[in-house]
Residue, then its C-alpha position, 0 to 999 in steps of 0.5 A: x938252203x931249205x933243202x940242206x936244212x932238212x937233209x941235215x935234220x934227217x941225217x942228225x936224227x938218224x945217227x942220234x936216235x943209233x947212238x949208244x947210250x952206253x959209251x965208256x965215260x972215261x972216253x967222253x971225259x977225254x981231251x980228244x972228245x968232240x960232238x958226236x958229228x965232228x967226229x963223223x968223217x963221212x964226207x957228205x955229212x960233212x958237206x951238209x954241216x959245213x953249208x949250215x956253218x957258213x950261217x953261224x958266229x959265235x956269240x959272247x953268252x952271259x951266264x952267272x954261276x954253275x946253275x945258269x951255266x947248266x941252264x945255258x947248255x940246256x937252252x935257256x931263253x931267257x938268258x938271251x935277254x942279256x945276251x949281245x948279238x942277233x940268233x935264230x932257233x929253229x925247234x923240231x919236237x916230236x913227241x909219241x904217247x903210249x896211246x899211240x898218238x903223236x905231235x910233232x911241229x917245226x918252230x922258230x925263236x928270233x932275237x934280233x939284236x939293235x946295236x946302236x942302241x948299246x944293245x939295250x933294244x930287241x926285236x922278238x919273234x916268235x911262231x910259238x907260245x902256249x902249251x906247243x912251246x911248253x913242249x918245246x923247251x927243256x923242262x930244265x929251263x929255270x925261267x918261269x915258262x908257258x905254264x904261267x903267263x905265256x898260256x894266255x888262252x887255252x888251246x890256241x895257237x899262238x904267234x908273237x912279235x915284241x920289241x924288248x928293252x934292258x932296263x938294267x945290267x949288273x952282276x947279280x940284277x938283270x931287268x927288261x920290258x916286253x911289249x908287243x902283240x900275239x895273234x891268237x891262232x893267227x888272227x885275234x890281236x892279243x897285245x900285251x905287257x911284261x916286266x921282268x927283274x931277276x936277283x941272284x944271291x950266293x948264299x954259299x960257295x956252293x949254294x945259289x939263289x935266284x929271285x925272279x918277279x914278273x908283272x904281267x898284263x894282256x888283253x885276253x885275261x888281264x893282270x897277272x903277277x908271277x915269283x918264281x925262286x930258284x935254290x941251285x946246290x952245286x954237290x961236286x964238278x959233275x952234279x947239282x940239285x935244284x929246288x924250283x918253286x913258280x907261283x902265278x896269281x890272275x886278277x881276272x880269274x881270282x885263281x893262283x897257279x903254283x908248280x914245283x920242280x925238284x932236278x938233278x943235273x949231270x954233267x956228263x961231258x962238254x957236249x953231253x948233260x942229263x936232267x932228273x925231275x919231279x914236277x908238280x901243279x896245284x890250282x888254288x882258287x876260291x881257298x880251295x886248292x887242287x893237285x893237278x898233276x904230277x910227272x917224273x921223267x928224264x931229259x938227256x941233252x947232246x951237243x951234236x955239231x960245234x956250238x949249234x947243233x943240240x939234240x933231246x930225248x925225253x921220257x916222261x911219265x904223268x898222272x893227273x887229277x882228273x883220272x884220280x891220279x890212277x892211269x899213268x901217262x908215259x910219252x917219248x919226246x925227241x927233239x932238234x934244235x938248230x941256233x943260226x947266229x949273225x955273222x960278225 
């Protein structure tokens, strides 16, 4: 099986990092397209497909309105929480810089799913938090992410496993408790708490809001309260602009992070969605307030395989205080992800 993995991460990479960018729209918008690998007619690829598949099922999502829709093909996990069923994401980012470095790394996300507890109960695993998971996910994820709370400690690898627990489940209101320890790299026990409730308001047929508050405490830096909003204009079928505005206060170190994040979505096809962003950090601490950093770039995401097979390629420019804003910073991200679901 690890065998087939692999082959079949090396095949999908190839064939991804070939295809055009500049397939006629009209084509992919057809009734007759597909993911770009269930087009293939290769009999090997498909042989190393098929093999992957027999580990897959279709899990039911929960997703309210055009944004979460845009955030569920993008990967967002905290929409998992409402989620029914057990699934395994395997993460494979590779990222080069212009200075000539690379970072590279294979992650897992485990969710698994206790049904006899009327899918309330959850089992979390993680080889991942930190800044390694930051890079990980899609920077057009909408939940609040490793930059706040999830970074506990700097530069330190960190592993996780927590059970989590659906408080409550409605139209517009999801909230749910984690509690559970991280192995700060590997070895320290980091236990730690957080309680999270999200709102979500149609302020008009075509403008939504999301509140999210989190409550937040660890062993390694204490108390930490978190608000993130969330504005998600819908502009036609294709388009939606979105105001992202994520605040984090630390009790121990009396110091508030804040991020803003302006992104354009398009919607290319089923199987194929891009993601403009402008991206912003302030520290404020002691009344002094610090612009830290500040990224332009753009991720483009493609189905590869049915409904579990994804692909990204992001490149990003930054510039960043301590170089007095004046050397740019340019990387190029690609990234597989591979969701194994449980079997019905």
């Amino acid at each position: 099986m690890k065998k087939t993995i692999i082959k079949a991460l090396l095949v999908t990479s190839t064939l991804f990092s070939s295809y055009s960018w500049a397939e006629d729209k009209s084509e992919m918008l057809s009734k007759k397209d597909k993911p770009l690998l269930e087009k293939l007619e290769n009999s090997s690829i498909q042989s190393y497909l098929s093999e992957l598949s027999n580990a897959q099922a279709y899990i039911g999502g929960y997703v309210q309105g055009f944004g979460e829709g845009l955030d569920r093909f993008f990967g967002s996990e905290e929409l998992n929480a409402v989620q029914k069923g057990s699934r395994l994401i395997v993460y494979t980012p590779f990222t080069l810089y212009d200075d000539g470095h690379t970072t590279s790394s294979m992650n897992f996300r485990a969710q698994i799913d206790l049904p006899r507890t009327n899918h309330r109960w959850k089992v979390l695993v993680s080889s991942f938090e930190g800044d390694e998971e930051q890079n990980t996910n899609s920077i057009s994820n909408s939940e609040l992410n490793s930059s706040t709370t999830q970074q506990a400690v700097d530069d330190s690898s960190q592993n996780t496993i927590a059970g989590r627990y659906l408080f409550n489940l409605s139209e517009n209101t999801f909230s749910h408790i984690d509690m559970g320890l991280k192995f700060i790299n590997y070895i320290e026990h980091n236990p730690y708490i957080k309680y999270k409730v999200r709102y979500k308001k149609a302020l008009s047929e075509s403008l939504n809001s999301r509140t999210t508050q989190n409550v937040y405490l660890e062993r390694a830096r204490g108390f930490a309260l978190e608000s993130q909003q969330v504005f998600d204009k819908k502009l036609n079928p294709d388009w939606l602009a979105r105001s992202q505005t994520s605040a984090t206060w630390w009790r121990d170190d009396k110091e508030v992070l804040v991020n803003q994040k302006g992104i354009l979505f398009e919607s290319v096809s089923p199987y194929r969605a891009r993601a403009y962003f402008i991206d912003g950090n302030w520290n404020i601490d002691n009344q002094v307030s610090t612009f830290e950093s500040v990224s332009l770039g753009m991720n483009w995401r493609e189905q590869l395989y049915k409904d579990w097979l994804f692909a990204e390629v992001e490149p990003r420019v930054a510039w960043y205080e301590a170089t007095n804003f004046e050397e740019p910073v340019y990387s190029l991200r690609f990234m597989l992800e591979m969701h194994f679901y449980a079997l019905k």
